[in-house]
N, C-alpha and C positions, 0 to 999 in steps of 0.2 A: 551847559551846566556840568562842572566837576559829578563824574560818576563815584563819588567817595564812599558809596556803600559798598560798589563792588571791591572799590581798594582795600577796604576797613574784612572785608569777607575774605581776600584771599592771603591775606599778610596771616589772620587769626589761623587759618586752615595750615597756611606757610607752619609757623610756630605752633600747632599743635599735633601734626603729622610729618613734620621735617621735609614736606612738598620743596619740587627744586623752587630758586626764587624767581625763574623767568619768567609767568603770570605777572606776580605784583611787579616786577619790574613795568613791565611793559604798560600797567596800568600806571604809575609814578613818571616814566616819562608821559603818558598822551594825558595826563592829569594836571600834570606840572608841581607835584605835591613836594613839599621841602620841609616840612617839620609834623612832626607826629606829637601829639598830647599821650601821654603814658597814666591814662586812669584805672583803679583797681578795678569799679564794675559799673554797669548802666545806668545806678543812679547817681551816679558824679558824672557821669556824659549827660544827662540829662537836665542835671544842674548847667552844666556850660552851656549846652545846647540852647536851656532858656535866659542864660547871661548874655550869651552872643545874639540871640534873638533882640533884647530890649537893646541894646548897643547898636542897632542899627547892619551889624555883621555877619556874612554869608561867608563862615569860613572855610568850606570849601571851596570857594570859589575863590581863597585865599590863599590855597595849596595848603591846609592845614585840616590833617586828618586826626581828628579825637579817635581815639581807641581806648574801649573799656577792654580793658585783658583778662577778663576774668577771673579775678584776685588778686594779689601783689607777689605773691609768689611767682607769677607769671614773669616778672619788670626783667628778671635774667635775660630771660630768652628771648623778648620783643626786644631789649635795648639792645643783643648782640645781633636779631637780624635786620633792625630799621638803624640801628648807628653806623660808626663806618666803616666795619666790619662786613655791615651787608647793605643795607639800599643806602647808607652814608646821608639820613636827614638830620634835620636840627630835632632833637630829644625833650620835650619839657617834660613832667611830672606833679603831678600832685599828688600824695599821698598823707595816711593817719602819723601821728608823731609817732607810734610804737613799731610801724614798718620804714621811719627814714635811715636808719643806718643802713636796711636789706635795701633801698634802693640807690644811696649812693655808693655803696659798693658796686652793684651790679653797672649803673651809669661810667663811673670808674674804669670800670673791668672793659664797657663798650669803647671809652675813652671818649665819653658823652660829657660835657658841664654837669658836675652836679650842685651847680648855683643856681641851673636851672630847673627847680625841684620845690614847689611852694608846700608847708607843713599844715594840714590842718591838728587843732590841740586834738582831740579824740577823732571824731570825722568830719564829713563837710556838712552834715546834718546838725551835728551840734556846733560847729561855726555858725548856721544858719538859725538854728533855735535861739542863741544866744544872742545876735545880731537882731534878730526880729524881738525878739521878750517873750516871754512864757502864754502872757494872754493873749496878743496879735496870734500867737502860733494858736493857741485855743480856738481862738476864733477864724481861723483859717480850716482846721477839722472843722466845727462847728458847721463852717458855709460849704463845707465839702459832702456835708449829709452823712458825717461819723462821728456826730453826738453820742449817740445810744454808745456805739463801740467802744470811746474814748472814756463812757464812765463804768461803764463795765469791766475796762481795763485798770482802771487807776482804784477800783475797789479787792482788785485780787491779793491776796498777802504778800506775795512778794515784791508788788510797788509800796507798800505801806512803807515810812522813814524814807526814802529815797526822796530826791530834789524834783520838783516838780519839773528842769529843765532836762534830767534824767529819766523820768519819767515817758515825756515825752519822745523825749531822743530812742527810747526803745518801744513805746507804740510803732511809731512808723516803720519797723523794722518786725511786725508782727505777721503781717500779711503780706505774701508775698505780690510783687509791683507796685505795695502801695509808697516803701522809699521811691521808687521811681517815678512815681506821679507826683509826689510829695517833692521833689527836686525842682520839679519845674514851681508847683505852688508856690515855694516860699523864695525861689530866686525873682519869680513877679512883684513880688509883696514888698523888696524890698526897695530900703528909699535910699535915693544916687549916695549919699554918704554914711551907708550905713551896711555898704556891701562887705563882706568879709575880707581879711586881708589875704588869706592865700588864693583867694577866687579873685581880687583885685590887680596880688601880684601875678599871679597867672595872663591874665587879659594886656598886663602890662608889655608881657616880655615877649608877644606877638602881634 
């Protein structure tokens, strides 16, 4: 089995201490890794994770390493040491609509495709809120045992006038790992024609 955690640990360490690349190399050749997923943070890895999961697909074991980068500010500096500048894989991305010019720039700049670069409108949570509908997604906290939390939250004045799919989209984003657990919930929930289209085109283009 593709050791892709260890590859995913020393590429981040690579790009966040300038470490030589001879580790991850050496992990990319005995891996056989060829394309990296360029995500802002763990809860869009999480979301794939449990897309690739219901698909039937072990993507490491497909040479496809998902990498959260720890924000998007990050995309420079992973796409110029994983493009072909440094390990030379195949580049995809998904990111918010308001960070896609900062990454097809930087894709660019790696001399990466930036066709391959799926948009979600605000983030993948609210592609997923809106795909699933307000009350499925209710009812999804609900059976998660965050009733209490979820009316407690939507009673504060600063959710009052806002859109209940707005609403929601910033609950999950209250506590921390709960977008992360919430990634995988609602990529379950969802029904084969009803999956988002940048989490679609994504799946597509590997």
């Amino acid at each position: 089995m593709a050791d892709m955690g260890t590859f995913r640990n020393a590429v981040t360490e690579w790009a966040a201490a300038g470490i030589p690349r001879v580790p991850a190399q050496d992990l990319l050749d005995r891996e056989n890794v060829h394309t990296a997923v360029l995500l802002e943070g763990p809860s869009d890895a999480a979301a794939v994770d449990a897309m690739a999961a219901r698909n039937g697909r072990d993507l490491a074991a497909e040479g496809i390493c998902v990498l959260p980068m720890g924000g998007a500010m990050s995309v420079g500096r992973f796409a110029a040491l994983l493009g072909p500048s440094g390990l030379d894989l195949r580049l995809i991305g998904l990111c918010d609509e308001r960070e896609q010019d900062f990454y097809v720039r930087a894709l660019r700049r790696a001399d990466a495709a930036p066709h391959d670069l799926f948009v979600c409108a605000a983030d993948l949570e609210d592609e997923l809120i809106r795909a699933l509908g307000v009350p499925v997604v209710t009812q999804l906290v609900e059976a998660e045992g965050e009733s209490r939390q979820l009316q407690t939250f939507l009673q504060q004045p600063a959710q009052q006038g806002r859109l209940a799919q707005q609403q929601l989209r910033r609950f999950l984003g209250t506590k921390s790992g709960r977008k992360i657990h919430y990634g995988r919930v609602l990529v379950d929930a969802l029904a084969p024609h009803h999956v988002p289209a940048p989490l679609e085109g994504l799946f597509a283009a590997f």
